[in-house]
C-alpha angles and dihedrals in degrees: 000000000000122000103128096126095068091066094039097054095088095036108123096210106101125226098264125146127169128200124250114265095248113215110271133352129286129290116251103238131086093247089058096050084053102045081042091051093050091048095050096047093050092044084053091069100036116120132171107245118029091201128091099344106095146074120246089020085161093074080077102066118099117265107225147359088274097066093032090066097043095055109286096275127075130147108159102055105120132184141079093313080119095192080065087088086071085068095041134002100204083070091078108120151169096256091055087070119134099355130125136209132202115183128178131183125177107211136183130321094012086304115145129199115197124178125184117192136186140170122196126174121234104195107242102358088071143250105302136195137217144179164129130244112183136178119194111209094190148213112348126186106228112217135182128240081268094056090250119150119255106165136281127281133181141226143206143128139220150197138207119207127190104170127174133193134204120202126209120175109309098341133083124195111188135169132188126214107221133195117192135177147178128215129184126160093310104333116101136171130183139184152166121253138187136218106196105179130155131194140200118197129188118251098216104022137048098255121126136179122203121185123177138189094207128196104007110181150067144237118246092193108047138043097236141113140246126227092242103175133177113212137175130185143174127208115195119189100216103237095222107026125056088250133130108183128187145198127191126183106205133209091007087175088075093046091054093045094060102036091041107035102020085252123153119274134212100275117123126195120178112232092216101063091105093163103099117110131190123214086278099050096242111140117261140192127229123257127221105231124198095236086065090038085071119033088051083079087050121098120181115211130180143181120190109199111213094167131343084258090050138052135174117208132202141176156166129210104195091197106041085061090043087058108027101043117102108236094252105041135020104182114182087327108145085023127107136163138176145151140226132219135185140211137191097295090346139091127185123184134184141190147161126212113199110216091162146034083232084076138278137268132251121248115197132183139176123199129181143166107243086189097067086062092056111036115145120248125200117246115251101250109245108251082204093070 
């Protein structure tokens, strides 16, 4: 949950975060102030643990049952799933038009995450996009230093999301405005966050690359962090088997940081598992290996298309099972499957993502073609006239 931001209101250190000093100055063409720029700007926002320790974390939950089957990640997934353009706003497309998505999924501790999602096409102003996502956090008991009762508050954040995409070619650059906000008892923070994603798609064969800058921005009140994250995917439609398969690398800018600049990556090890031995049985620490280093950023994603009205999911996280999975067991953690099955105007589609071997959550989506319910119908011509 994240409610960082309440115990940090009255804290007195200001928001202020300042890039790491790269080796040697710029190269002088054009090509090395870019590629500087883009360093700079991704080591900004370069931290060492990804978990617990930003604002708006919920951004980073997947949008709909889709996503959630195929990994959590996905950012190269195009067609008329209209909700898609959460994950990536170069995904907004024309088929997306008039059609609307409603996803829920109850999480944990009472805790439920909701997205709506629509695309609608202005003439010449464009095909836009808009939408919700919203997480409820719940009831809480409030309680004085001396444990005494003072009534009960809730808490739950939001964004709005209105995103647009321009095609050329073969090529889409997109970008969503997004307003997002906190609220807890009385304590409340806001801001104004950015998707910048681009995509190439083949022009003969169903291959596409995404590729998103996600969460830029910052909070003014408050001495906390965003989730900004870099990700890049390719989705290949196998010639010759009804397969679509995926892979996301997630939170590059971490990646970059440490290969390039010698930063810290995304591995956790927990510093009390004391219960490594060596040959000698002396106690020993766990090692982060590079091996590990990198496929930590890898997600695995799969549909499998039975029919055009029905469509089986599958995916993998690497590091959700890294992270989530008890020492001596790991079950389906990092796992999660689903289907999708349509019907007339309708499409339902369900998934469940397993984060612990205690069992995994629902994903479920509804998608439908408003404009289906409202086409326009010519008038019979009076014989009479």
């Amino acid at each position: 949950m994240d409610l960082l931001f309440y115990c940090l209101k009255k804290s007195k250190n200001p928001f202020c975060i300042l890039p790491r000093q790269t080796a040697g100055p710029c190269p002088a063409s054009w090509r090395g102030y870019v590629l500087c720029a883009i360093t700079t700007f991704i080591t900004y926002h370069s931290y060492s643990q990804i978990g617990g320790k930003n604002t708006y974390d919920f951004l980073n939950l997947p949008v709909n049952a889709r996503v959630a089957a195929m990994g959590g990640v996905n950012v190269s997934l195009i067609d008329y799933d209209v909700s898609m353009y959460f994950s990536n706003p170069a995904l907004l497309n024309k088929e997306m038009v008039k059609y609307i998505s409603l996803n829920y999924m109850p999480f944990y501790a009472g805790i439920k995450n909701s997205t709506l999602a629509y695309a609608h096409d202005f003439g010449k102003a464009g095909i836009w996009g808009g939408g919700l996502q919203y997480i409820n956090y719940g009831k809480f008991q409030q309680r004085d230093a001396s444990g005494n009762y003072q009534g009960d508050f809730r808490a739950s954040e939001y964004a709005f999301y209105f995103s647009y995409a321009h095609k050329i070619e073969n090529y889409t650059l997109g970008a969503n405005l997004k307003f997002v906000g906190s609220n807890i008892q009385s304590y409340s923070a806001h801001s104004v966050l950015f998707d910048l994603g681009g995509l190439y798609s083949h022009p003969t064969r169903d291959w596409d690359i995404g590729m998103v800058f996600k969460n830029i921005g910052f909070l003014k009140r408050y001495p906390t962090k965003i989730p900004f994250d870099v990700q890049l995917g390719m989705s290949y439609k196998l010639e010759h088997m009804p397969l679509r398969a995926s892979i996301t690398m997630h939170h590059l800018n971490y990646m970059i940081d440490w290969l390039i600049f010698g930063g810290t990556d995304i591995v956790y090890l927990d510093p009390n598992n004391t219960g490594l031995v060596d040959e000698f049985g002396n106690k020993t620490s766990e090692d982060k290996k590079l091996s590990e280093k990198i496929a930590r950023h890898f997600i695995f994603g799969g549909e499998f298309i039975m029919s055009p009205n029905f469509y089986l999911r599958a995916g993998y996280n690497h590091q959700r099972r890294k992270e989530l999975k008890l020492e001596t067991r790991s079950g389906l953690t990092g796992f999660s499957a689903g289907f999708m099955i349509k019907i007339k105007t309708f499409e339902f589609a369900f998934s469940r993502a397993w984060y612990h071997v205690a069992g995994g959550k629902n994903y479920i989506t509804v998608t439908s073609n408003l404009g289906s319910y409202f086409k326009k119908t010519e008038r019979p011509v009076d014989s009479k006239k």
